[in-house]
C-alpha positions as CSV (number, residue, x, y, z in Angstrom):
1,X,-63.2,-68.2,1.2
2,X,-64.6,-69.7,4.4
3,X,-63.0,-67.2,6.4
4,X,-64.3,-64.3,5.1
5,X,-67.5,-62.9,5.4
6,X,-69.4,-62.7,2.3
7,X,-70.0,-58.7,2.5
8,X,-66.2,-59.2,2.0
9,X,-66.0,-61.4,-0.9
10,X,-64.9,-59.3,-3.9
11,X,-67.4,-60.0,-6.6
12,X,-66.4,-61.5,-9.8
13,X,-68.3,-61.1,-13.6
14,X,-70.6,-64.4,-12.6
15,X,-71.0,-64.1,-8.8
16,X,-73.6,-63.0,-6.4
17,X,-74.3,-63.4,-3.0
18,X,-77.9,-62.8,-1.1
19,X,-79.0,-62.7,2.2
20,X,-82.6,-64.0,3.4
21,X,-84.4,-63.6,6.6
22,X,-87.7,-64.6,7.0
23,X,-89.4,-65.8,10.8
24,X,-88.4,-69.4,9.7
25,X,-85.1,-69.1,8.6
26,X,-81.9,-67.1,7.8
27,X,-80.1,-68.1,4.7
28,X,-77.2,-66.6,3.1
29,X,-75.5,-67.5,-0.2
30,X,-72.5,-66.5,-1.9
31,X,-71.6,-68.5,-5.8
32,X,-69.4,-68.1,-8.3
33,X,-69.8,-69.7,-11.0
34,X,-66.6,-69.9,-12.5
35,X,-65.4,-71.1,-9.2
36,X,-63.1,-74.0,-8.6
37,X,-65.6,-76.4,-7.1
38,X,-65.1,-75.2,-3.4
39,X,-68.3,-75.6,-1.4
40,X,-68.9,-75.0,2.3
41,X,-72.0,-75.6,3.5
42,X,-73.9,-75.6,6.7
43,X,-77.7,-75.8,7.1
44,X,-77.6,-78.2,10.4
45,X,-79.1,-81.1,7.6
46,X,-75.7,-83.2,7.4
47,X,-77.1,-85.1,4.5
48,X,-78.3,-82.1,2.8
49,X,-75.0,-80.1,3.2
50,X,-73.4,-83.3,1.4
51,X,-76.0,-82.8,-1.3
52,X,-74.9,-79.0,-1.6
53,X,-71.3,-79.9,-1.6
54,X,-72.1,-82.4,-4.2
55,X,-73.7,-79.4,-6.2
56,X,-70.7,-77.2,-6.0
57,X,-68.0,-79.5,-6.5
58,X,-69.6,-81.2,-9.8
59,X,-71.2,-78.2,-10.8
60,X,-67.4,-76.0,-10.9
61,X,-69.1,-73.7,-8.8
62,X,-67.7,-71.8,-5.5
63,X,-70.6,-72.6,-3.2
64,X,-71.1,-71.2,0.2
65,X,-74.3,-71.4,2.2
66,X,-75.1,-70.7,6.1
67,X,-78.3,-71.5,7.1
68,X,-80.2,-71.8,10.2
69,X,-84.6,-72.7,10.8
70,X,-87.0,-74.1,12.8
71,X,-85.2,-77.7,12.7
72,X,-87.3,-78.6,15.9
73,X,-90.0,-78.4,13.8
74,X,-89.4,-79.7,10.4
75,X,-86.6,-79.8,8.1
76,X,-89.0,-78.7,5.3
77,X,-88.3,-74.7,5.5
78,X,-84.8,-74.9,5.7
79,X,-84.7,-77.3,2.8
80,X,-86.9,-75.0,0.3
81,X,-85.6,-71.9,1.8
82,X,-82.3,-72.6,0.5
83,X,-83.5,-73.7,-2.5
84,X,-85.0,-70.3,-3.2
85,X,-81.6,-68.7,-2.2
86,X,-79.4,-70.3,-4.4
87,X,-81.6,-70.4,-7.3
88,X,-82.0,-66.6,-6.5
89,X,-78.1,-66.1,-6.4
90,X,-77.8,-68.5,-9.8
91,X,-79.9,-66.0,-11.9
92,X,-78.3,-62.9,-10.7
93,X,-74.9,-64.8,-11.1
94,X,-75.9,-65.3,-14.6
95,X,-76.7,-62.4,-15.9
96,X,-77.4,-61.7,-19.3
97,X,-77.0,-65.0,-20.2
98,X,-74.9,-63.8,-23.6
99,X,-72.8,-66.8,-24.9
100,X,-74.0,-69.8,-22.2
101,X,-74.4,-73.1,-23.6
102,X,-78.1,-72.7,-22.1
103,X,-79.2,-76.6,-22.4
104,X,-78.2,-79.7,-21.3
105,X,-78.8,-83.3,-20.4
106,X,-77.1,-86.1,-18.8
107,X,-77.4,-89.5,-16.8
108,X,-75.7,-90.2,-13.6
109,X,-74.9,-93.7,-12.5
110,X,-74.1,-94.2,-8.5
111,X,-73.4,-97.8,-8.0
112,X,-77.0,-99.2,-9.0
113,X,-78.5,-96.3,-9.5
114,X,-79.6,-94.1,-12.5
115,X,-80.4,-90.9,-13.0
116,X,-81.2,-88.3,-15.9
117,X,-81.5,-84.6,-15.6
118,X,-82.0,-82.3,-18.2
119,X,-82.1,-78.6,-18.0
120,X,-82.6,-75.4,-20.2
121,X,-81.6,-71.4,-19.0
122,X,-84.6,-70.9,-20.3
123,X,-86.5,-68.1,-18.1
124,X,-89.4,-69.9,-18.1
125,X,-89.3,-71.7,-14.5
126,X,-90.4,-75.3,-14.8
127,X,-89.8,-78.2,-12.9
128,X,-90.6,-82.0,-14.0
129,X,-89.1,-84.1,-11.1
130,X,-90.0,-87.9,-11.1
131,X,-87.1,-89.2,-8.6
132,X,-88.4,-92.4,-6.7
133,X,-87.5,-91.6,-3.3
134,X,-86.5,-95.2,-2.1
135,X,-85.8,-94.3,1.3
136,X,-88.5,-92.9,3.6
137,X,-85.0,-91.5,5.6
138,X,-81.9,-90.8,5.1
139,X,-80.0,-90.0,8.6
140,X,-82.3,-86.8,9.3
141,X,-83.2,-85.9,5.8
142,X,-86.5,-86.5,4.4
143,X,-86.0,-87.6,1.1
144,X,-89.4,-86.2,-0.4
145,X,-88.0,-82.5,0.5
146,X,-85.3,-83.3,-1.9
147,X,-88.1,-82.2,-4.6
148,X,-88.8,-79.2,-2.5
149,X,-85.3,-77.9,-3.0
150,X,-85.2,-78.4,-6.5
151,X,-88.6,-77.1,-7.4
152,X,-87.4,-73.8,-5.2
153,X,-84.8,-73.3,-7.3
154,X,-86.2,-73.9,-10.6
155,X,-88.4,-71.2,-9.6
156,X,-85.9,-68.9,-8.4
157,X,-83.8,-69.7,-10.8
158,X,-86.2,-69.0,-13.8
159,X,-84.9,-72.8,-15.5
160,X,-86.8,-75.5,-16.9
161,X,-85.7,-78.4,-14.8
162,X,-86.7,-82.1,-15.6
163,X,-85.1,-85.1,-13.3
164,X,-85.5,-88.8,-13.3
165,X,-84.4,-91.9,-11.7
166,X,-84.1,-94.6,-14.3
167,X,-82.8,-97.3,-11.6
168,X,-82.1,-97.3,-7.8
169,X,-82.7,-99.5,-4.9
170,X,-80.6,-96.9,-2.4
171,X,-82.0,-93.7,-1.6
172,X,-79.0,-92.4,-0.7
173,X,-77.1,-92.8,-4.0
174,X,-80.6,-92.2,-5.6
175,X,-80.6,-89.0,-3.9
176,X,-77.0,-88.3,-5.0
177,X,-77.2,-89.5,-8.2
178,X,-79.8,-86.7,-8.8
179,X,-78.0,-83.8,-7.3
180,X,-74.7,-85.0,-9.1
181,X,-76.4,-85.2,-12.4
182,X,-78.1,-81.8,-11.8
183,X,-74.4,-79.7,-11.1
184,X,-73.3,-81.3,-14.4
185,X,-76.1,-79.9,-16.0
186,X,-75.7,-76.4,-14.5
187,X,-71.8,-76.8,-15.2
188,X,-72.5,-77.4,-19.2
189,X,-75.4,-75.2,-19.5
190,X,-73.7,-72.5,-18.3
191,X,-70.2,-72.4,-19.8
192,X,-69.4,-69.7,-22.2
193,X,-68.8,-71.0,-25.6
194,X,-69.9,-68.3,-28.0
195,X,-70.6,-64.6,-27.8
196,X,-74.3,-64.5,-28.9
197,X,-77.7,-65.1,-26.5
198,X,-78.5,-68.2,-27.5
199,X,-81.9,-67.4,-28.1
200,X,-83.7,-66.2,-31.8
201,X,-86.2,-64.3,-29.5
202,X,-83.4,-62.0,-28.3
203,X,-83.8,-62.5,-24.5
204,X,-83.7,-65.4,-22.1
C-alpha cells in the first residue's frame, strides 16, 4: 500500500482519501476502514506518527498519512492539520452510516495509566477532552497539541468525542493510552452489525 500513490489506490465501499494544501501545510490521507490495521505514517513528529500508527493498528483501519509544515515554527499546524484530514477522510469513508454500531465507550490501561473514551457517529461534532497532559514534552511533541488533533477531528469528523485520563504519572503512556482507547472506540462504533441507521430521526 505504501508503494503506491494514493490516486492509485482502488477505492473500496468504506474508503476515502483527500488531499490538503494550505500555506502551512500539505496533508494527504488515504483510510479504509475495513482495513487490516496497516498504518504508515509520516508527518516529521516521530512521536506523533507513533500516535497515528497506534490509531490504525487498534482502530482495524488502513491508515496512511504524508504530511509536511512549518516544523521550524511550531509543530501545532501540522498537528491540527492532520487532524482535520483524517477526520475529513473518516466521514466521507463512512458514508451513510446505515448499519454502524454508532456508539461506544471503553477504558485503556498502559502500565499506570488510565484512560476512558467514549464516542458517538453522531453528526453533531463535539469534543469533551479532559486528558492530564503529565509531560510538558515528549521527544518533540507537545503534549497539549494532542487535544488539538483530536478536537480537529471531532470536528471534521462530525462525532461527539469525550476522553479522560482516570490515572497516569507518564505522559507518554498517558498520551498513548488515550489514542489507543480512541481507535477502539472508532473500531466498535463503526462495525456493521445490522442493516438499519441507527437513528429514530432517520439521518446521522
Amino acid at each position: 500500500m505504501a508503494e503506491r500513490s494514493m490516486a492509485e489506490r482502488s477505492m473500496a465501499e468504506r474508503s476515502a482519501a483527500w488531499k490538503r494544501e494550505t500555506k502551512e501545510t500539505v496533508v494527504e490521507v488515504s483510510l479504509d476502514l475495513d482495513g487490516s490495521g496497516v498504518a504508515d505514517v509520516t508527518t516529521g513528529i516521530p512521536f506523533f506518527d507513533h500516535m497515528l500508527q497506534q490509531l490504525g493498528r487498534h482502530a482495524g483501519f488502513d491508515l496512511v498519512v504524508r504530511a509536511e509544515g512549518d516544523l521550524e515554527i511550531d509543530t501545532h499546524h501540522t498537528i491540527e492539520d492532520v487532524g482535520i484530514v483524517v477526520g475529513t477522510v473518516f466521514g466521507r469513508a463512512l458514508g451513510d452510516k446505515v448499519g454502524v454500531r454508532r456508539f461506544a465507550s471503553i477504558e485503556v490501561p498502559l502500565d499506570e495509566a488510565l484512560v476512558a473514551v467514549s464516542l458517538d457517529l453522531s453528526g453533531r461534532p463535539y469534543l469533551h477532552y479532559d486528558v492530564d497532559p503529565v509531560s510538558e514534552w515528549i521527544g518533540t511533541f507537545d503534549p497539549q497539541l494532542a487535544e488539538e488533533f483530536w478536537r480537529a477531528f471531532a470536528i471534521a469528523a462530525a462525532v461527539t468525542l469525550h476522553m479522560r485520563s482516570i490515572t497516569g504519572r507518564n505522559g507518554h503512556h498517558v498520551i498513548e493510552a488515550s489514542f489507543k482507547a480512541a481507535a477502539r472506540c472508532l473500531r466498535d462504533a463503526t462495525r456493521i452489525d445490522g442493516e438499519l441507521l441507527p437513528s429514530t430521526k432517520g439521518t446521522l
